[in-house]
C-alpha positions in Angstrom: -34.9 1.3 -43.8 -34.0 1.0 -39.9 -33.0 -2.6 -39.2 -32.2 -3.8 -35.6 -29.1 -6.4 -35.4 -28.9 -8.8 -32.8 -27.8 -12.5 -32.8 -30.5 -13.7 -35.0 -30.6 -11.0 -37.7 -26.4 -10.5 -37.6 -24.7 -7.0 -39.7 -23.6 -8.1 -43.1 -19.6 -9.2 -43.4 -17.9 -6.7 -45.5 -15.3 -9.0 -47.0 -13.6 -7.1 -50.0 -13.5 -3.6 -51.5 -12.0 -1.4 -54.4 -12.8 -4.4 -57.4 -12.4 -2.5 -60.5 -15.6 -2.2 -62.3 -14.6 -3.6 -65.4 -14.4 -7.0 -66.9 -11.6 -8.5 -65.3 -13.4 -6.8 -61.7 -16.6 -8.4 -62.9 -15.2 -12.0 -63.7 -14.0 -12.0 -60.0 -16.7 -11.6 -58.8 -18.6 -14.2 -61.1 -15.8 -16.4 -60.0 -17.4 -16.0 -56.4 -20.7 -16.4 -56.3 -20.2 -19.4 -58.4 -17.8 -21.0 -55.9 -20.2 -19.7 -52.8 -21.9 -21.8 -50.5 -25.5 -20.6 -51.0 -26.8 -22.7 -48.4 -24.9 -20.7 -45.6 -24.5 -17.1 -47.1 -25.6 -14.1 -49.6 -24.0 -12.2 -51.4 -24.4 -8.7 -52.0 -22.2 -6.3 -54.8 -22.3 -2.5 -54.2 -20.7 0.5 -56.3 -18.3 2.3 -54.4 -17.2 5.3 -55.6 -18.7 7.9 -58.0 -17.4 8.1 -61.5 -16.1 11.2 -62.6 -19.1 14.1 -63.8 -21.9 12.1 -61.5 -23.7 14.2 -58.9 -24.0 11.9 -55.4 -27.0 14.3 -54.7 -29.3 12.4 -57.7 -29.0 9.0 -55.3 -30.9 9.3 -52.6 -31.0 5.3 -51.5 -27.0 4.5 -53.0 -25.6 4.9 -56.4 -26.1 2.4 -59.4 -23.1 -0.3 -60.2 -23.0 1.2 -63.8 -22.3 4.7 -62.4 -19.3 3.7 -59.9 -16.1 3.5 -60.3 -15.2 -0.1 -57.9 -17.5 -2.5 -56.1 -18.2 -3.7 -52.6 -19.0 -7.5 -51.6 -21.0 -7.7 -48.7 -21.9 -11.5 -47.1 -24.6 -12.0 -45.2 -25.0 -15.2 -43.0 -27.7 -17.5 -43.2 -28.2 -19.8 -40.6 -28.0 -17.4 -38.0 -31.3 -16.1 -39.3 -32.8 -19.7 -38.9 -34.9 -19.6 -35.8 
């Protein structure tokens, strides 16, 4: 996927890292997308590190949040993509 970023199509907003994939790493992030303002932004979770005996070479397009170790949140903005 090749995407071009400029004003009105802006990179995401990479706004926390290493959350524990587990429960408690799970209810945070709950916590945040129900307190988000879906009006203005999106939010995005991504694994982040491999877990231990997984092969990186078997994801071609990113690795599965059930196979990684912590997560990523990602926001993207919204009305910037308003034209």
């Amino acid at each position: 996927m090749n995407r071009k970023y400029n004003y009105h199509n802006p990179p995401p907003k990479y706004v926390m890292s290493e959350i524990p994939n587990n429960p408690e790493g799970l209810e945070e992030i709950r916590i945040i997308k129900k307190y988000l303002n879906r009006d203005r932004y999106r939010l995005v979770v991504r694994g982040q590190y491999l877990k231990a005996g997984r092969n990186w070479r078997h994801f071609t397009y990113g690795q599965p949040i059930p196979d990684s170790t912590h997560l990523r949140v990602y926001l993207y903005d919204r009305k910037k993509w308003e034209y």
